[in-house]
mmCIF file of the N, C-alpha and C atoms, coordinates in Angstrom:
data_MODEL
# 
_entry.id   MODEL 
# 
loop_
_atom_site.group_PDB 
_atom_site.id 
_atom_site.type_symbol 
_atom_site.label_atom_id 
_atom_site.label_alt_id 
_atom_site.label_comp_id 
_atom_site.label_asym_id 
_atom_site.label_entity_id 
_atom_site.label_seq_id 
_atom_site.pdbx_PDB_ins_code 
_atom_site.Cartn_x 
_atom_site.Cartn_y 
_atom_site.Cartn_z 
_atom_site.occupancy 
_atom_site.B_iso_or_equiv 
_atom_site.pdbx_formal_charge 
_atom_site.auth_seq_id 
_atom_site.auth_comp_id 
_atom_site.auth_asym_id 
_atom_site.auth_atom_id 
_atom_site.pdbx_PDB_model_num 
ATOM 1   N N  . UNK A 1 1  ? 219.628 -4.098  -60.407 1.00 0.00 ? 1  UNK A N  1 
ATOM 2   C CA . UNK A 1 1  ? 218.905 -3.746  -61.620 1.00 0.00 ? 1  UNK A CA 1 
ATOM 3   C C  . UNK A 1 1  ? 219.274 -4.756  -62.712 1.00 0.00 ? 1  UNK A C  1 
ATOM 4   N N  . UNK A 1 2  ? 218.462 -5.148  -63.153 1.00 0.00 ? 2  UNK A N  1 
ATOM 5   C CA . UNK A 1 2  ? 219.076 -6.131  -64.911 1.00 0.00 ? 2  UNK A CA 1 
ATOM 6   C C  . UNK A 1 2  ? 219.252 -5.001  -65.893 1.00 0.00 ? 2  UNK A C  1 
ATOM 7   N N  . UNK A 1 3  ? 219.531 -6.035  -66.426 1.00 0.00 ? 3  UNK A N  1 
ATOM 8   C CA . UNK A 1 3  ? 220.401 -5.431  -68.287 1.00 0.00 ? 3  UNK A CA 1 
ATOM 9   C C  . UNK A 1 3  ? 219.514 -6.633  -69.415 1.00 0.00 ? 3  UNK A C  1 
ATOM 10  N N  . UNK A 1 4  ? 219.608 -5.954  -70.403 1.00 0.00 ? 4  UNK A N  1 
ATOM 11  C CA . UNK A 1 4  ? 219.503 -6.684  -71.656 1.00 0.00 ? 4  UNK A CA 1 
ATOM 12  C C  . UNK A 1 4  ? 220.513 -6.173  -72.563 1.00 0.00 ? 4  UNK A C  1 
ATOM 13  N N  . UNK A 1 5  ? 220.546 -7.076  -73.413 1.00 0.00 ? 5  UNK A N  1 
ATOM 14  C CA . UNK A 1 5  ? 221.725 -6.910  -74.696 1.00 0.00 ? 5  UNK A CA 1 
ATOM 15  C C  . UNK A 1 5  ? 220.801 -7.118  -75.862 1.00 0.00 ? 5  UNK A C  1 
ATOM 16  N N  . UNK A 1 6  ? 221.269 -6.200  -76.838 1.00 0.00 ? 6  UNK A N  1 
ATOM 17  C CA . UNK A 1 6  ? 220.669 -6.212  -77.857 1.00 0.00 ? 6  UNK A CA 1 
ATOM 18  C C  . UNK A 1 6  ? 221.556 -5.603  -79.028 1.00 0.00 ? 6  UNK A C  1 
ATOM 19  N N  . UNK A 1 7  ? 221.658 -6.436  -80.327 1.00 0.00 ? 7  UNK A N  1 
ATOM 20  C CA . UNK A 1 7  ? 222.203 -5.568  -81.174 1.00 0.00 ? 7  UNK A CA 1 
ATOM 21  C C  . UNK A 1 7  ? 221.922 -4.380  -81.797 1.00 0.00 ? 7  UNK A C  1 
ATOM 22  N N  . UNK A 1 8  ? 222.966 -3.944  -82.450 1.00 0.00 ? 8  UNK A N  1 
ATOM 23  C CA . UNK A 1 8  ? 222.102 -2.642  -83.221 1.00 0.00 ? 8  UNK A CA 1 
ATOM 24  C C  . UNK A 1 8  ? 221.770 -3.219  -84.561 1.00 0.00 ? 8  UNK A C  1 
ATOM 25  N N  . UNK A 1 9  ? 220.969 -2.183  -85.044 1.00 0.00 ? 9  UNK A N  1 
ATOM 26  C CA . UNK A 1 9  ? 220.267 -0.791  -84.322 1.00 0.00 ? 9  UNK A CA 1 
ATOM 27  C C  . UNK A 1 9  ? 219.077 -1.134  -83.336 1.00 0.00 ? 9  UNK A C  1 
ATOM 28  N N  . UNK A 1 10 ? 218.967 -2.715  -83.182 1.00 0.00 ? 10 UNK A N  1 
ATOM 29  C CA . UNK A 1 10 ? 217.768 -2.721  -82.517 1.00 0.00 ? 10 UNK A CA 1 
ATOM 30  C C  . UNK A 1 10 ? 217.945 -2.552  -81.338 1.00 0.00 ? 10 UNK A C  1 
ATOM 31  N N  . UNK A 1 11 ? 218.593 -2.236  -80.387 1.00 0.00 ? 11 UNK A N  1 
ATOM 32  C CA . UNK A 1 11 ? 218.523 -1.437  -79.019 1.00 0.00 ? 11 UNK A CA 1 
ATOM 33  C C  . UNK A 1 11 ? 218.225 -0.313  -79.210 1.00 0.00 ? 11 UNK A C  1 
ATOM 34  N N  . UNK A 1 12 ? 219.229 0.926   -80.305 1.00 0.00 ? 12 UNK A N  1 
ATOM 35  C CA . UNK A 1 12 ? 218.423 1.848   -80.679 1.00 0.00 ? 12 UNK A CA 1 
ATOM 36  C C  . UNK A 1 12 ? 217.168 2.232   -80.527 1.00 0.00 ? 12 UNK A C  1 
ATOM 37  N N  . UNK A 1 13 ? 216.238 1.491   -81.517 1.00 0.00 ? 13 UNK A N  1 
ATOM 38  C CA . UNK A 1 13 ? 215.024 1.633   -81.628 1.00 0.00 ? 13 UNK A CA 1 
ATOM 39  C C  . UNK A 1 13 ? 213.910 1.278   -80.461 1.00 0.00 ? 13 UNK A C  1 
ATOM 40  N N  . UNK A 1 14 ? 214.695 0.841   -79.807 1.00 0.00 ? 14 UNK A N  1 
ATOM 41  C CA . UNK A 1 14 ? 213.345 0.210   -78.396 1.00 0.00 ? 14 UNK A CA 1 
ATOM 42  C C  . UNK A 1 14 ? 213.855 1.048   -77.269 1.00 0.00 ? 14 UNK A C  1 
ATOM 43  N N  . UNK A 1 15 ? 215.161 1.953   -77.274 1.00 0.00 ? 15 UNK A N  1 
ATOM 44  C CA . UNK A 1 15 ? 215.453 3.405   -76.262 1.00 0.00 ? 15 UNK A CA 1 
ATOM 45  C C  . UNK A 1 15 ? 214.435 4.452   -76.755 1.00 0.00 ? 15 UNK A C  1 
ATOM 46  N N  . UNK A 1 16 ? 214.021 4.065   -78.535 1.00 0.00 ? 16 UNK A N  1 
ATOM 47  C CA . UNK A 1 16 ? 213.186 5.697   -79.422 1.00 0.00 ? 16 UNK A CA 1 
ATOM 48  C C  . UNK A 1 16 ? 211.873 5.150   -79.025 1.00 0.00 ? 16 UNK A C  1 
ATOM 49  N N  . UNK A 1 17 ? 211.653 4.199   -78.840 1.00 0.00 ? 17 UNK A N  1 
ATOM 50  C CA . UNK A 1 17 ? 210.184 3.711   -78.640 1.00 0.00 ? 17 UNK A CA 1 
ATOM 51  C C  . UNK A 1 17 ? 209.538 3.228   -79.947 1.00 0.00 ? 17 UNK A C  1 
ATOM 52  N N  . UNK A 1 18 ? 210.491 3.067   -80.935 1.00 0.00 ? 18 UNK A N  1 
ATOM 53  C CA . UNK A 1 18 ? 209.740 2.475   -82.434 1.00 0.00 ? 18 UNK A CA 1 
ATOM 54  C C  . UNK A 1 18 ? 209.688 1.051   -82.108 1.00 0.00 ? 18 UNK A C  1 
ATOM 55  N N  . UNK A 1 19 ? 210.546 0.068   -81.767 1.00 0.00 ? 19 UNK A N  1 
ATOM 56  C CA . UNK A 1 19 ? 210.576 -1.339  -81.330 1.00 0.00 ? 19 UNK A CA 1 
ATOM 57  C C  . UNK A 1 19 ? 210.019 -1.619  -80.314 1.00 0.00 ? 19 UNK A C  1 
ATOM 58  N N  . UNK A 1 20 ? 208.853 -2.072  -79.920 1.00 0.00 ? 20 UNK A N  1 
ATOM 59  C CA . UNK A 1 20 ? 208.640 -1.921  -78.545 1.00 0.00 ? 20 UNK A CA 1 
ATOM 60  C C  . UNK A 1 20 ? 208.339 -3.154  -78.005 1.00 0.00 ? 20 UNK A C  1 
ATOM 61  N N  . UNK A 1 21 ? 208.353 -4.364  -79.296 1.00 0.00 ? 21 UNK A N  1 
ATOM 62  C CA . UNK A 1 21 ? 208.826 -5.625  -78.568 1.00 0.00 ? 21 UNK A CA 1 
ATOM 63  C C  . UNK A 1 21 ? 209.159 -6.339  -78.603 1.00 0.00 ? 21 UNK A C  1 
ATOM 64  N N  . UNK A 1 22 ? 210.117 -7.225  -77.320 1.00 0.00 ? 22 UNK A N  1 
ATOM 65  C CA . UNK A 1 22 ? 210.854 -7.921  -77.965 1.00 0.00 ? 22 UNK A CA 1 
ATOM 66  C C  . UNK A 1 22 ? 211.146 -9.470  -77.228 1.00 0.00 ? 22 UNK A C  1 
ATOM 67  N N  . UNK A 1 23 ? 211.125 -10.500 -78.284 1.00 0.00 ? 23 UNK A N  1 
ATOM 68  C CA . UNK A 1 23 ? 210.994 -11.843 -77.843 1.00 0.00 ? 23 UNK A CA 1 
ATOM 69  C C  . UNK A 1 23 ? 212.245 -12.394 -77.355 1.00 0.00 ? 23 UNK A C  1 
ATOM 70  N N  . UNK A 1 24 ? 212.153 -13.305 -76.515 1.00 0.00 ? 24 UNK A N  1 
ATOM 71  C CA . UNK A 1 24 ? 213.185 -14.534 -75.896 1.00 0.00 ? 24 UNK A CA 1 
ATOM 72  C C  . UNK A 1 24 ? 212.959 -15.357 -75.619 1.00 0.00 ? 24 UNK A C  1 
ATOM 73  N N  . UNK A 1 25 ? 213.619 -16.552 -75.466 1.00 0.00 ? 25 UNK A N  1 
ATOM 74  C CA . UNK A 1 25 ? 213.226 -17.161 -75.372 1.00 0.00 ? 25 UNK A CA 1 
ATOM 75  C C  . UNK A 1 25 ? 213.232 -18.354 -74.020 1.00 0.00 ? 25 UNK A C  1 
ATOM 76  N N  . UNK A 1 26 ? 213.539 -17.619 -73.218 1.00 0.00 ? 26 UNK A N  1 
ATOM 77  C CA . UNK A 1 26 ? 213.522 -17.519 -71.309 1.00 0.00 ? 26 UNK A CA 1 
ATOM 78  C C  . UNK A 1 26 ? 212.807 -16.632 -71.028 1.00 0.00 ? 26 UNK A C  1 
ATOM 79  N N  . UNK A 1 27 ? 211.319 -17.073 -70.268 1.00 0.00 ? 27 UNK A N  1 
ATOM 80  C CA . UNK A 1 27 ? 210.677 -15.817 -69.998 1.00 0.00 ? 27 UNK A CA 1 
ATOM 81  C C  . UNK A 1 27 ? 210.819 -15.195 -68.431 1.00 0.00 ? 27 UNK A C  1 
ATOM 82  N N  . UNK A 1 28 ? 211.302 -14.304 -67.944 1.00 0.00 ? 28 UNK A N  1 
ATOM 83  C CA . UNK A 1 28 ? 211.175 -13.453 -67.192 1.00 0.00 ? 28 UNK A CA 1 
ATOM 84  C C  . UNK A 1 28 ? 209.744 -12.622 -66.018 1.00 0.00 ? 28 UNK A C  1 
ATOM 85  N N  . UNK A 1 29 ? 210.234 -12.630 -65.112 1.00 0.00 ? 29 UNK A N  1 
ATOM 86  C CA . UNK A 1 29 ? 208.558 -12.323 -64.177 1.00 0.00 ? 29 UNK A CA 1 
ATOM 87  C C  . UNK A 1 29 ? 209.229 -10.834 -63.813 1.00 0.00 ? 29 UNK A C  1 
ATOM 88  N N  . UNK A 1 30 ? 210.236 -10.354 -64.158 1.00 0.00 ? 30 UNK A N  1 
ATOM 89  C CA . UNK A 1 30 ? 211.143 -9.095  -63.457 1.00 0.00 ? 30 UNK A CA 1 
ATOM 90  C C  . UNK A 1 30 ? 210.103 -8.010  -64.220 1.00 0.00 ? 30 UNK A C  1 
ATOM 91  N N  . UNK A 1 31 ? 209.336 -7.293  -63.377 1.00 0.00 ? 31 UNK A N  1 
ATOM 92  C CA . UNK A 1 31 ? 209.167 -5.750  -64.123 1.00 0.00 ? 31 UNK A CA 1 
ATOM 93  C C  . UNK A 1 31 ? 209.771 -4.760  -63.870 1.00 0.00 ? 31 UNK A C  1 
ATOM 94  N N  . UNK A 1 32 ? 210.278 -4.062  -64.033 1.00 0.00 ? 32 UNK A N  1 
ATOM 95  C CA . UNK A 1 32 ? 210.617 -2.762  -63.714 1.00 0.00 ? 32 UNK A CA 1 
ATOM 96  C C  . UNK A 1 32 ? 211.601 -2.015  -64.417 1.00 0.00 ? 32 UNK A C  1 
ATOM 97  N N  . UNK A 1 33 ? 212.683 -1.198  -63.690 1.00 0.00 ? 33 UNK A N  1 
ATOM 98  C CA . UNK A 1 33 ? 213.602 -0.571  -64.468 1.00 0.00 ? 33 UNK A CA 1 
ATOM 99  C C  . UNK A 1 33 ? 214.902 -1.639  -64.938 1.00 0.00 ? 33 UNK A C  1 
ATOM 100 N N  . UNK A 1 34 ? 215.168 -1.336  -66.159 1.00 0.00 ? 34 UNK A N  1 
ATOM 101 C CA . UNK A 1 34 ? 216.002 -2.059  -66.851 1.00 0.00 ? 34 UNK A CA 1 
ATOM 102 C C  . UNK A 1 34 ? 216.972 -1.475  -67.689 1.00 0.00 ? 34 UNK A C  1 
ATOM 103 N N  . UNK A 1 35 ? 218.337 -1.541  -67.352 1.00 0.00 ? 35 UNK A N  1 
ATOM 104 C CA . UNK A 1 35 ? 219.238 -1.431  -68.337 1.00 0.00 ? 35 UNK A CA 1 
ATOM 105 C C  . UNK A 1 35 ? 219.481 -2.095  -69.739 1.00 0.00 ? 35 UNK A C  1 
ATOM 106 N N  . UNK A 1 36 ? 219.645 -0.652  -70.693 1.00 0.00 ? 36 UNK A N  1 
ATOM 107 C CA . UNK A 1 36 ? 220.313 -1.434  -72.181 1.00 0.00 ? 36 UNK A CA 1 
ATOM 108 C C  . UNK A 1 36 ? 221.348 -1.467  -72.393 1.00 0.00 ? 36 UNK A C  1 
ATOM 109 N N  . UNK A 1 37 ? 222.077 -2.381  -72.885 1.00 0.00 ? 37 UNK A N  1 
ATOM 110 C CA . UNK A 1 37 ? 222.825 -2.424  -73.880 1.00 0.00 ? 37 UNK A CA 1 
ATOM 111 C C  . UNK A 1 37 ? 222.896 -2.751  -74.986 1.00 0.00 ? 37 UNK A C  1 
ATOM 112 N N  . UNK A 1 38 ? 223.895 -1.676  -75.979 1.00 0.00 ? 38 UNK A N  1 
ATOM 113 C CA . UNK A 1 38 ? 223.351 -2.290  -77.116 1.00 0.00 ? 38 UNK A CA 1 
ATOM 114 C C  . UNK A 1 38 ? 225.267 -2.674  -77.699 1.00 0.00 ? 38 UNK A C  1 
ATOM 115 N N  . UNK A 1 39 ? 224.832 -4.086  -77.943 1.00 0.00 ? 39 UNK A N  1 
ATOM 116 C CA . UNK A 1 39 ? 226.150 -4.868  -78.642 1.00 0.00 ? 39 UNK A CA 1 
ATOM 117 C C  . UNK A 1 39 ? 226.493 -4.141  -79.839 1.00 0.00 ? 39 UNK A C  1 
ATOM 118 N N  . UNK A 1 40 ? 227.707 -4.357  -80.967 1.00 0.00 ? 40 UNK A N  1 
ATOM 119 C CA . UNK A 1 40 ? 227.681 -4.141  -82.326 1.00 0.00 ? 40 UNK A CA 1 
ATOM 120 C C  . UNK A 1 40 ? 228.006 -6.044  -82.427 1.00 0.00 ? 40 UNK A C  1 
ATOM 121 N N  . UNK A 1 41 ? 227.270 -5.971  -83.509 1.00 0.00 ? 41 UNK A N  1 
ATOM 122 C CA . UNK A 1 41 ? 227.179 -7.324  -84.160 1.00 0.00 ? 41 UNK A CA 1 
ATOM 123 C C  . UNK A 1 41 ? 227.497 -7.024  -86.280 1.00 0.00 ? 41 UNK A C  1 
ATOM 124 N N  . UNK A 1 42 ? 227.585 -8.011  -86.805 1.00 0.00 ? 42 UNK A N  1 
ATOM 125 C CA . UNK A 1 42 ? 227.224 -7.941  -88.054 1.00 0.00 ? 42 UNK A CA 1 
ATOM 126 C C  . UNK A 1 42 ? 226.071 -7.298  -88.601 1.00 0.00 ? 42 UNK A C  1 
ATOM 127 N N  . UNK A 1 43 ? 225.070 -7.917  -87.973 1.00 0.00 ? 43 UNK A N  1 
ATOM 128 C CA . UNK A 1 43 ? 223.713 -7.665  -88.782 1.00 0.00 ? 43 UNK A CA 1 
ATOM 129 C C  . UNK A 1 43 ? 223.571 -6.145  -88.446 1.00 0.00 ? 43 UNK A C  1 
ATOM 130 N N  . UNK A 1 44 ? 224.022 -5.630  -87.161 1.00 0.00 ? 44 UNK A N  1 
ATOM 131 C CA . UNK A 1 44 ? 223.768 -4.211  -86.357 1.00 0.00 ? 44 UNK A CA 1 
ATOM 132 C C  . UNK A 1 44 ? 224.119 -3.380  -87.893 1.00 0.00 ? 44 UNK A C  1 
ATOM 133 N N  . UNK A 1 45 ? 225.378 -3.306  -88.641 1.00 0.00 ? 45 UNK A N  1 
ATOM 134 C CA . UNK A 1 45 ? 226.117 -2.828  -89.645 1.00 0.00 ? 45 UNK A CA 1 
ATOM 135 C C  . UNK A 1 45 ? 225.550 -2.434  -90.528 1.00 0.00 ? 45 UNK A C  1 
ATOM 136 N N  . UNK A 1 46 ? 224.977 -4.111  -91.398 1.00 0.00 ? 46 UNK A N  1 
ATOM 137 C CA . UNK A 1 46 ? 224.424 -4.094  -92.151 1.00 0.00 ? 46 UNK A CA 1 
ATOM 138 C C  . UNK A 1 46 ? 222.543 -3.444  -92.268 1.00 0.00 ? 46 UNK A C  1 
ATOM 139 N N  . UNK A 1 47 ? 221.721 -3.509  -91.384 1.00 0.00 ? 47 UNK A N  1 
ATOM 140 C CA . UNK A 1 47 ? 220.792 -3.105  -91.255 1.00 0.00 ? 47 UNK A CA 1 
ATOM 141 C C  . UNK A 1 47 ? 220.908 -1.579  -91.111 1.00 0.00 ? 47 UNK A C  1 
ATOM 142 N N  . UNK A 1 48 ? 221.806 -1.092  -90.537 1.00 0.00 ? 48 UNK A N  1 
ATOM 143 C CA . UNK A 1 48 ? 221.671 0.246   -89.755 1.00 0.00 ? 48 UNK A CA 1 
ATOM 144 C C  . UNK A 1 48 ? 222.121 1.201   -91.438 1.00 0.00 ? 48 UNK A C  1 
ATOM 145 N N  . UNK A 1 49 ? 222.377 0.601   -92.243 1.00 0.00 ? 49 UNK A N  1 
ATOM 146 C CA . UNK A 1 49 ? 222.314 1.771   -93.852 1.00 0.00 ? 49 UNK A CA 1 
ATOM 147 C C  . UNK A 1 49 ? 220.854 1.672   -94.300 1.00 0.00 ? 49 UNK A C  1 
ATOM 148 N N  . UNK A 1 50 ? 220.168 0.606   -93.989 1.00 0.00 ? 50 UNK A N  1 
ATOM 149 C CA . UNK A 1 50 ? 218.968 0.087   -94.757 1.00 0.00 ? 50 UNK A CA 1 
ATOM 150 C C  . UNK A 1 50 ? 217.940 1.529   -94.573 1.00 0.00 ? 50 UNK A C  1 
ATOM 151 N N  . UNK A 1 51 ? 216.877 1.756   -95.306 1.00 0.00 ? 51 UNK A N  1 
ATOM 152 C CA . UNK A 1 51 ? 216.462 3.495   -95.541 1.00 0.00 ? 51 UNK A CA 1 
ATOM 153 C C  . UNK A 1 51 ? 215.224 3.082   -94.174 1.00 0.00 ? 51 UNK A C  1 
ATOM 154 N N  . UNK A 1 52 ? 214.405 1.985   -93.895 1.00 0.00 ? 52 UNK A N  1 
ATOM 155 C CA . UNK A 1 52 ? 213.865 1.537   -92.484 1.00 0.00 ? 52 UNK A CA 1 
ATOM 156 C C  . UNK A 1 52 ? 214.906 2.229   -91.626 1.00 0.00 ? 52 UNK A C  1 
ATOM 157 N N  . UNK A 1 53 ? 215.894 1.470   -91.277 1.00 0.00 ? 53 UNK A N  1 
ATOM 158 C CA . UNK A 1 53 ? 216.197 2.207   -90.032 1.00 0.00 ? 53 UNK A CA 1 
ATOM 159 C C  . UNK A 1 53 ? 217.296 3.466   -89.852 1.00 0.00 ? 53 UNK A C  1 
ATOM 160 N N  . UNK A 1 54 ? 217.349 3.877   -91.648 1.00 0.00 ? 54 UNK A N  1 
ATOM 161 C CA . UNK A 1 54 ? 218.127 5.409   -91.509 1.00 0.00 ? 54 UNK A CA 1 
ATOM 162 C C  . UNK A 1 54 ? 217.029 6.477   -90.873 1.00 0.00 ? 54 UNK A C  1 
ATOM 163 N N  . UNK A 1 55 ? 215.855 6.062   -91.113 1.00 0.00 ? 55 UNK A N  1 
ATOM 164 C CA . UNK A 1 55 ? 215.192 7.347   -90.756 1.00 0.00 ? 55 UNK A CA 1 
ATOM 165 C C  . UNK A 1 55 ? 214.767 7.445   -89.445 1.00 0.00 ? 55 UNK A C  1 
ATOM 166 N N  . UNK A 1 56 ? 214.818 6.517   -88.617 1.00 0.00 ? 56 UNK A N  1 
ATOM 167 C CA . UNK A 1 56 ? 214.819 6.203   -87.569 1.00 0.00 ? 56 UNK A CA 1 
ATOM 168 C C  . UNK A 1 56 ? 216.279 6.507   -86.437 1.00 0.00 ? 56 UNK A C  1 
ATOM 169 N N  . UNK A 1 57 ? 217.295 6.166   -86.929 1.00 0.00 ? 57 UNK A N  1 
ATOM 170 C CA . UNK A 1 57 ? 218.420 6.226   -86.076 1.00 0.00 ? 57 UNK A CA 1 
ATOM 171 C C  . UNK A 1 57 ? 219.011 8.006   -86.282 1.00 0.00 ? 57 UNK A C  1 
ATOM 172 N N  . UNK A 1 58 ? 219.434 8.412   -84.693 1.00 0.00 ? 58 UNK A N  1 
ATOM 173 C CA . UNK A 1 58 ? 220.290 9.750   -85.242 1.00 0.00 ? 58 UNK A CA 1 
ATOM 174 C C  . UNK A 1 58 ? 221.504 9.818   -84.826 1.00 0.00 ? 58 UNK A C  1 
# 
């Protein structure tokens, strides 16, 4: 199975189905089931008070 990594809150939001897409820049032919992870980073911190993604995250 693959994985992706993603910071927060934006892994968050693409498990809730509000983010639903997301760019790289290696493209991939894999469909199917896929594991998340979601990193903590800086920006994860700082974004995740912002009132966008308070109302969103629980």
């Amino acid at each position: 199975m693959k994985a992706i990594s993603l910071l927060q809150p934006w892994a968050t939001l693409v498990v809730m189905g509000v983010k639903t897409i997301e760019t790289r820049n290696l493209g991939t032919k894999y469909q199917g089931p896929i594991l998340m992870h979601a990193s903590q980073g800086k920006a994860g911190s700082i974004f995740a008070s912002e009132s966008l993604f308070k109302n969103r995250i629980r």
